[in-house]
C-alpha atoms as a printed R data frame, in Angstrom:
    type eleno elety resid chain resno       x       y       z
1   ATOM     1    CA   UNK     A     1   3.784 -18.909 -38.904
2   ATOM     2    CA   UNK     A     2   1.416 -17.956 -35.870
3   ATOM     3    CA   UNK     A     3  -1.325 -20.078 -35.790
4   ATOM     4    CA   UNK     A     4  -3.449 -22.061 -32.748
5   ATOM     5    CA   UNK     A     5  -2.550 -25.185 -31.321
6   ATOM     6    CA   UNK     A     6  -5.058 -27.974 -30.575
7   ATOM     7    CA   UNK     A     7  -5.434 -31.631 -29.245
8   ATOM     8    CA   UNK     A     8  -8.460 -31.727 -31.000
9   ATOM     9    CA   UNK     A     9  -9.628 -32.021 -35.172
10  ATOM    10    CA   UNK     A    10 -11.895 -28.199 -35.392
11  ATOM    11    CA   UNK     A    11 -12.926 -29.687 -38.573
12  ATOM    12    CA   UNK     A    12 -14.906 -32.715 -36.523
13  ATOM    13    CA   UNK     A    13 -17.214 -30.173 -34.341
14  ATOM    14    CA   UNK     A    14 -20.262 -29.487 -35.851
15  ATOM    15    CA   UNK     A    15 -21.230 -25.950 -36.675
16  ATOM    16    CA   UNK     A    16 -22.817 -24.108 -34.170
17  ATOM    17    CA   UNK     A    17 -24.018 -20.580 -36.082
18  ATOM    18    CA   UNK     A    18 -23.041 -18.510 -39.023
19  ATOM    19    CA   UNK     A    19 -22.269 -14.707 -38.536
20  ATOM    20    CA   UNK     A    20 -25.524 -12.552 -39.061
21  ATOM    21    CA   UNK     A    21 -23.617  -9.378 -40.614
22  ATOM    22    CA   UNK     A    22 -25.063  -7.951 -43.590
23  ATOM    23    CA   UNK     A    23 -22.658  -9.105 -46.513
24  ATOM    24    CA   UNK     A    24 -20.364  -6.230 -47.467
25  ATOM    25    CA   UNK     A    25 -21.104  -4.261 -50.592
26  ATOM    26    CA   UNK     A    26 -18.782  -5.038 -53.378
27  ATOM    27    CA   UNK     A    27 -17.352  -1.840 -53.452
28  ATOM    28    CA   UNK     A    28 -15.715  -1.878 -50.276
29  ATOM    29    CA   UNK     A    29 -13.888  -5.188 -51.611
30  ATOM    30    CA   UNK     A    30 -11.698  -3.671 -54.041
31  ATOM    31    CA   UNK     A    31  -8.752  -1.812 -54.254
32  ATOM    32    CA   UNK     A    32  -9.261   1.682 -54.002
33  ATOM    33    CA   UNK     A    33 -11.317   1.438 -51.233
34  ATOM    34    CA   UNK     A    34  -8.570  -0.891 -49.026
35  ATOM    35    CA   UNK     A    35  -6.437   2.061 -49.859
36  ATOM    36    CA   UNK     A    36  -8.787   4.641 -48.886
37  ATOM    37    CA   UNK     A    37 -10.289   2.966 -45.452
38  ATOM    38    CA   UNK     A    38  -6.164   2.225 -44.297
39  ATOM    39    CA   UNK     A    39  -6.321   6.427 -44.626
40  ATOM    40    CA   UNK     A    40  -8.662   7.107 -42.847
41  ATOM    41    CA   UNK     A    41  -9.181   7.221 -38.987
42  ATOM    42    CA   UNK     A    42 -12.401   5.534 -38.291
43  ATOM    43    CA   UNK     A    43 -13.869   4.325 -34.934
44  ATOM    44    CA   UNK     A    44 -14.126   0.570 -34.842
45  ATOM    45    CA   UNK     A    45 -14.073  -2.367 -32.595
46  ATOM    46    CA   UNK     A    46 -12.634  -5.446 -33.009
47  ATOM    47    CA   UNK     A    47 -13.626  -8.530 -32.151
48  ATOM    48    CA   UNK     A    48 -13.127 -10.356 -29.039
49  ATOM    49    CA   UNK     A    49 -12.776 -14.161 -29.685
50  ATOM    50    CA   UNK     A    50 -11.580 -15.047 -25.707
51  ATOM    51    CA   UNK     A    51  -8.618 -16.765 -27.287
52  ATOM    52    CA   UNK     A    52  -6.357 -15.273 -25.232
53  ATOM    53    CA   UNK     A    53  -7.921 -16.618 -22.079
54  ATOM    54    CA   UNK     A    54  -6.496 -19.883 -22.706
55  ATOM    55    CA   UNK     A    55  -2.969 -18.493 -22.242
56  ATOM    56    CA   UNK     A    56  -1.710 -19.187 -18.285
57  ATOM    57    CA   UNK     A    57   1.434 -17.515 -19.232
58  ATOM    58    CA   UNK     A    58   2.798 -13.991 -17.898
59  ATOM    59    CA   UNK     A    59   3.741 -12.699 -21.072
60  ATOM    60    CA   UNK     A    60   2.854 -13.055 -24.921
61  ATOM    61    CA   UNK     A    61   5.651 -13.126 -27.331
62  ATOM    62    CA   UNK     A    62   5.604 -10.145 -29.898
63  ATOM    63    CA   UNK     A    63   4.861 -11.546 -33.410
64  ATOM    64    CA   UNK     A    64   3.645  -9.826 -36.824
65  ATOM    65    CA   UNK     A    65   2.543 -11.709 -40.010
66  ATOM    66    CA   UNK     A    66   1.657 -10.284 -43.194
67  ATOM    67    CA   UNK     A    67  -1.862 -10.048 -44.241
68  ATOM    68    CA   UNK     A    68  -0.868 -10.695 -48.247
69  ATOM    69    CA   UNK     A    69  -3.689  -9.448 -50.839
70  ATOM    70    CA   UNK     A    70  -3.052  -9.888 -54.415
71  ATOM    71    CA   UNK     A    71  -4.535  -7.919 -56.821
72  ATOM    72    CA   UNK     A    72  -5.197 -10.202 -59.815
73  ATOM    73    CA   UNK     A    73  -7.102  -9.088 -62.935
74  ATOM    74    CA   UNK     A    74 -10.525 -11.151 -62.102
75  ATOM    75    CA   UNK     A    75 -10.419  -9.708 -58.368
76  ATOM    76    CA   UNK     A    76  -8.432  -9.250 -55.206
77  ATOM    77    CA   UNK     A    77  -7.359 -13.068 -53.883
78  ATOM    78    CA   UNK     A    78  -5.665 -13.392 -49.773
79  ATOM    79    CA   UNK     A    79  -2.476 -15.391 -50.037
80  ATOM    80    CA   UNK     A    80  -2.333 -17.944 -47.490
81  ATOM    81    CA   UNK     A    81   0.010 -20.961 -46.645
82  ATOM    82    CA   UNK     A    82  -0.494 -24.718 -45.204
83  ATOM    83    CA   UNK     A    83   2.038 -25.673 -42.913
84  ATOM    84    CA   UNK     A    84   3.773 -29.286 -43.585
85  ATOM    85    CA   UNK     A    85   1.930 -32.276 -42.524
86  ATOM    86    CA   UNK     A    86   5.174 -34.146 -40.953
87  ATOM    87    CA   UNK     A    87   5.957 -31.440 -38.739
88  ATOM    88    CA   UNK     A    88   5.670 -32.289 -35.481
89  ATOM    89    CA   UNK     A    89   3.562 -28.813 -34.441
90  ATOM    90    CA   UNK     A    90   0.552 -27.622 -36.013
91  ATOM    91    CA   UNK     A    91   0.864 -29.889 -38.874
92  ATOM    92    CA   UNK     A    92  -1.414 -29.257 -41.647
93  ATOM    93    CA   UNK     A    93  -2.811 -25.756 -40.394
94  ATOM    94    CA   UNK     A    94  -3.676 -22.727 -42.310
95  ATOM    95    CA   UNK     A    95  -1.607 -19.591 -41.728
96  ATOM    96    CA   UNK     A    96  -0.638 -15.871 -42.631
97  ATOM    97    CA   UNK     A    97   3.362 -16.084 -43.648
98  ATOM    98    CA   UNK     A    98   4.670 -14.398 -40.112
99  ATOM    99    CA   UNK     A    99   6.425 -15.287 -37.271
100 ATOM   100    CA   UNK     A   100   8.121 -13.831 -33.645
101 ATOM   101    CA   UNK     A   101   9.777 -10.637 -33.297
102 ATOM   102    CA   UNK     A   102  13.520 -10.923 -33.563
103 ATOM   103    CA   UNK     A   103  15.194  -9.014 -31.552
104 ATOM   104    CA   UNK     A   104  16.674  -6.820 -34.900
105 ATOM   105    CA   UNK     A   105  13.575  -6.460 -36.119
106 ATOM   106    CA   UNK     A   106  13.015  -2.603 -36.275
107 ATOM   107    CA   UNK     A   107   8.886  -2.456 -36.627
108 ATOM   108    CA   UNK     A   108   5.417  -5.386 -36.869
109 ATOM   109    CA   UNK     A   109   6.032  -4.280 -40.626
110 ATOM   110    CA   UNK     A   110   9.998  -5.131 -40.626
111 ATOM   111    CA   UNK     A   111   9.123  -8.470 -38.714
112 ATOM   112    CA   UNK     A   112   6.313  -9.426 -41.357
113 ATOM   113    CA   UNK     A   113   8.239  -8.934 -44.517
114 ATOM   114    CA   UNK     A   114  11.552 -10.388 -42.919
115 ATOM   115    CA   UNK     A   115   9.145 -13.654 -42.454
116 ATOM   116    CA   UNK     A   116   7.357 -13.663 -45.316
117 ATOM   117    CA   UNK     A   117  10.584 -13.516 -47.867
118 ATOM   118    CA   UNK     A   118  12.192 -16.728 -45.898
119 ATOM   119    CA   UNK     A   119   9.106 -18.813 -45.825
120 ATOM   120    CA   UNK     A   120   7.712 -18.233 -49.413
121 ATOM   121    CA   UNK     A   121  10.435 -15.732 -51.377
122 ATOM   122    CA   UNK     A   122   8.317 -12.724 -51.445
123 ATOM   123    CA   UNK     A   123  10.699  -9.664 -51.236
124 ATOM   124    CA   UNK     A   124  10.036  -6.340 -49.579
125 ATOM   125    CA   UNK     A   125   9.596  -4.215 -53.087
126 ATOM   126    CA   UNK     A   126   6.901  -6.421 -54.199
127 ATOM   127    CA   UNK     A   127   4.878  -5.878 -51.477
128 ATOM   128    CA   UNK     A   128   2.581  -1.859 -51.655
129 ATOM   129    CA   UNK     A   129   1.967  -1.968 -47.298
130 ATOM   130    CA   UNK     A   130  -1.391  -0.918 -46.507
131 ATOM   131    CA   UNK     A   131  -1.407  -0.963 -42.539
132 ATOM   132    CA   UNK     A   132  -2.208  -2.623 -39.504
133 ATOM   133    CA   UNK     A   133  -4.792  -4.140 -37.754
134 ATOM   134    CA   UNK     A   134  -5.234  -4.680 -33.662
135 ATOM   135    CA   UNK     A   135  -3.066  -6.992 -31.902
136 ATOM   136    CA   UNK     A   136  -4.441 -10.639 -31.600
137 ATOM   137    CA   UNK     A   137  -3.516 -12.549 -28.575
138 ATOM   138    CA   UNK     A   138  -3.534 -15.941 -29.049
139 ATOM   139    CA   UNK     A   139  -4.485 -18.987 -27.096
140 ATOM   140    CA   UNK     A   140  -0.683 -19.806 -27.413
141 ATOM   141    CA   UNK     A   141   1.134 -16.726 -26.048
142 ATOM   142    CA   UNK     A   142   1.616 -14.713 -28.828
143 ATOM   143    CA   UNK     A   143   0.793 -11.030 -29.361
144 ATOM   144    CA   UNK     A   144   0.473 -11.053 -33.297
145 ATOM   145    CA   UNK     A   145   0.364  -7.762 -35.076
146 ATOM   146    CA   UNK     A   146  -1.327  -8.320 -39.000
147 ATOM   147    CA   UNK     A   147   0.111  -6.184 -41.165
148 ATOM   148    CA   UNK     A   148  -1.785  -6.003 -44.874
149 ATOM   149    CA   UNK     A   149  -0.040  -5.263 -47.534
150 ATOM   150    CA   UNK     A   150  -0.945  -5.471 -51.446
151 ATOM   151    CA   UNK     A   151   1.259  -7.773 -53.603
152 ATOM   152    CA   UNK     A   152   1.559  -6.944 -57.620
153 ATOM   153    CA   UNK     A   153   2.077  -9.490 -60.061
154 ATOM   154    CA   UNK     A   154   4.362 -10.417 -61.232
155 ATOM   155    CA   UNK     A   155   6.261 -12.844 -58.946
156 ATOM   156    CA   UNK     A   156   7.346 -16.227 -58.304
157 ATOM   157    CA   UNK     A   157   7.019 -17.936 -55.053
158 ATOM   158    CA   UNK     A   158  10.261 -19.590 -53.371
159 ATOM   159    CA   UNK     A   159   8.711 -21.461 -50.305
160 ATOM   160    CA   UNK     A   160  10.448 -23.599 -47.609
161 ATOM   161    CA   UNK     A   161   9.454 -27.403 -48.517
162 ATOM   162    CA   UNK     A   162  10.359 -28.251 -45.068
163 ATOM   163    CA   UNK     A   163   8.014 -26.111 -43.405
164 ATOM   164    CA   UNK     A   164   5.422 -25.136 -45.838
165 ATOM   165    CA   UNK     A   165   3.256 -28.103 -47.705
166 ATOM   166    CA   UNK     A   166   1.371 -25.121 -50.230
167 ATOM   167    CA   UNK     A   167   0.507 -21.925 -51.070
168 ATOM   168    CA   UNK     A   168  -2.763 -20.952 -52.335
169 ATOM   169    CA   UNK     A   169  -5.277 -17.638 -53.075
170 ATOM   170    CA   UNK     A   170  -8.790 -17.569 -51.493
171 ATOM   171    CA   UNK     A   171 -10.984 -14.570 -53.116
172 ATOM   172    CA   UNK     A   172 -11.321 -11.648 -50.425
173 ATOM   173    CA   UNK     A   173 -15.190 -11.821 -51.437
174 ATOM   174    CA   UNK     A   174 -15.366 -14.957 -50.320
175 ATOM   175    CA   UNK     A   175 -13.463 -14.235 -46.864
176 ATOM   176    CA   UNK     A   176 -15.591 -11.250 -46.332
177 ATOM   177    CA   UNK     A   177 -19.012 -12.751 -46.602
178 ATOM   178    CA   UNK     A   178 -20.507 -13.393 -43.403
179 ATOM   179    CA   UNK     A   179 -22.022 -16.267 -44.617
180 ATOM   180    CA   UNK     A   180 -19.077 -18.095 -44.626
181 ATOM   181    CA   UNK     A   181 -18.023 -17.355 -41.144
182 ATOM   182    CA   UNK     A   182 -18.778 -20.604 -39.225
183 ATOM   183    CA   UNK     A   183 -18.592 -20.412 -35.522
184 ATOM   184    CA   UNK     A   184 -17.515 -23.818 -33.954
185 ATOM   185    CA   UNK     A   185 -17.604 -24.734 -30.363
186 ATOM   186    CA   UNK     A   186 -15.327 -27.287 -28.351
187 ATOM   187    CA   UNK     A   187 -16.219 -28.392 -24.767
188 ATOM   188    CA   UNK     A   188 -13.231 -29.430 -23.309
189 ATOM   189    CA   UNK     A   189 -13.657 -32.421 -20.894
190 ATOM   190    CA   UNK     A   190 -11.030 -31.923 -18.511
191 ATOM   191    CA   UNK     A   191 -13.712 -29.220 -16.908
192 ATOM   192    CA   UNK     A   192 -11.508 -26.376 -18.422
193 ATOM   193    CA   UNK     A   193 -15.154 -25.234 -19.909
194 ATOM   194    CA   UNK     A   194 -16.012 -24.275 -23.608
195 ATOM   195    CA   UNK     A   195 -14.198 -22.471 -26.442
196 ATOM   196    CA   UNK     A   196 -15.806 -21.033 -29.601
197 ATOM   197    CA   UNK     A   197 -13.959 -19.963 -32.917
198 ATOM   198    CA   UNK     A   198 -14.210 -19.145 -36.425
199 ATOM   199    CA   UNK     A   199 -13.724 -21.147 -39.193
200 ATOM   200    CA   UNK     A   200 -13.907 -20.438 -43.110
201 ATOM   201    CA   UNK     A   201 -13.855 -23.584 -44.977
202 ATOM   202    CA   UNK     A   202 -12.971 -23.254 -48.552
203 ATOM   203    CA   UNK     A   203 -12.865 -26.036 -51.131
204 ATOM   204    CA   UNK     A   204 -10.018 -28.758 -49.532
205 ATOM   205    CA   UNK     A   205  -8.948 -25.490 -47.324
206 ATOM   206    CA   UNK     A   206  -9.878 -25.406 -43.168
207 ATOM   207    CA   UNK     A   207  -8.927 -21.603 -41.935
208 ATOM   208    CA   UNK     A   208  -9.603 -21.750 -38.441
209 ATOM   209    CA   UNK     A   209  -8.547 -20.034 -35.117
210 ATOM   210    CA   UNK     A   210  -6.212 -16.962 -34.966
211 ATOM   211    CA   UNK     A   211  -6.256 -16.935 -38.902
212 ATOM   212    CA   UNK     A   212  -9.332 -16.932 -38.883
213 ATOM   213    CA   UNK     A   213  -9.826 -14.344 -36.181
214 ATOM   214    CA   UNK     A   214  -7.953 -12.061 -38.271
215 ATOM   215    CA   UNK     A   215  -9.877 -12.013 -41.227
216 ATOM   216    CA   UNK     A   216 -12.612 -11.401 -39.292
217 ATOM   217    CA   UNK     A   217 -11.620  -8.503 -37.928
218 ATOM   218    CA   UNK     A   218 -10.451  -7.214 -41.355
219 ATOM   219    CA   UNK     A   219 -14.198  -7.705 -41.870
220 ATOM   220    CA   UNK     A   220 -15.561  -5.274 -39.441
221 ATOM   221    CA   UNK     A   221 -12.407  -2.785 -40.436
222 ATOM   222    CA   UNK     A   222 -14.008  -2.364 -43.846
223 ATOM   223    CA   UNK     A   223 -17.663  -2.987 -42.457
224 ATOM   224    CA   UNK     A   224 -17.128   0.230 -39.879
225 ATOM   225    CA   UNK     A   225 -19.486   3.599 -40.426
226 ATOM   226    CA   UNK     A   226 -22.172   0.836 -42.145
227 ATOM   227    CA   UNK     A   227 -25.358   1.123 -40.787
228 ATOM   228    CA   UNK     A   228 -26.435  -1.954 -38.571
């Protein structure tokens, strides 16, 4: 799991603005178009969160995590995971199944469906690849390539108790409405100056950070050739 690390609580800072894109028309949030846009060669821009600025490192680590979207009958849901509260790292946080590049990993794609079959069972055949989306360089050091994929029921989940707490579905309408994209702000005391970042709250859910940062670029992938 890639996600951001933090010695603060995101879900403490009040929220500074909403995202002022028009909400998406519903037909762009359904199959046939995720199929189509992943086709087609379309200019867009992603966005530029600054994460990466809080990296000192030389180099960020190679990682890939799967972007899972299940079709279910009453809509398309986005699988995501909450890491274990014990752990000593990231406790708690929301995450796309995924982790680093290994060094027999032969593609982003190999990498993502390696991870997501040890962390929660789901195997390569069940799993209709889409494409990618840009890189995201996280605050940590990691260059994370998303990978989206569709995943067909039927299937049964086989997660890692150890590492992940739950696994639960958040309607892709939901994630793609601007009006739930919070932006949060953190001024960090120690003079190291501000940080802003997404967050999606959803029932007892906090996405926040890279996670976050993804989705919200899957936003404007679907969102491109719009008008303003």
């Amino acid at each position: 799991m890639i996600i951001v690390t933090s010695s603060f609580d995101p879900q403490l800072l009040p929220i500074h603005s909403c995202a002022d894109e028009p909400v998406l028309p519903s037909a762009r949030i359904s199959l046939d178009f995720l199929r189509h846009r992943f086709q087609q060669d379309i200019l867009w821009s992603p966005e530029n969160t600054e994460e990466s600025s809080l990296f000192k490192g030389d180099i960020f680590r190679p990682a890939s995590v799967l972007m899972p979207i299940i079709v279910r009958e009453h809509g398309l849901q986005v699988l995501l995971t909450q890491r274990a509260a014990h752990l000593h790292h990231h406790a708690g946080q929301i995450s796309f199944p995924g982790g680093r590049v290994d060094d027999t990993d032969t593609s982003a794609e190999h990498t993502a469906l390696r991870e997501v079959q040890e962390e929660i069972g789901l195997v390569e055949a069940q799993v209709e690849v889409l494409g990618r989306l840009p890189q995201y360089y996280t605050g940590t050091g990691f260059s994370v390539t998303p990978v989206v994929g569709l995943v067909h029921p039927p299937f049964e989940f086989s997660s890692d108790p150890f590492e992940v707490a739950s696994i639960f579905e958040v309607p892709l309408n939901f994630l793609m409405d601007p009006r739930h994209h919070q932006r949060r702000q953190i001024d960090f005391p120690d003079g190291r100056g501000s940080r802003s970042f997404y967050a999606m709250p959803y029932q007892d859910y906090f996405i926040w950070g890279a996670t976050a940062g993804m989705l919200r670029n899957l936003f404007h992938f679907l969102r491109a050739d719009l008008p303003e």
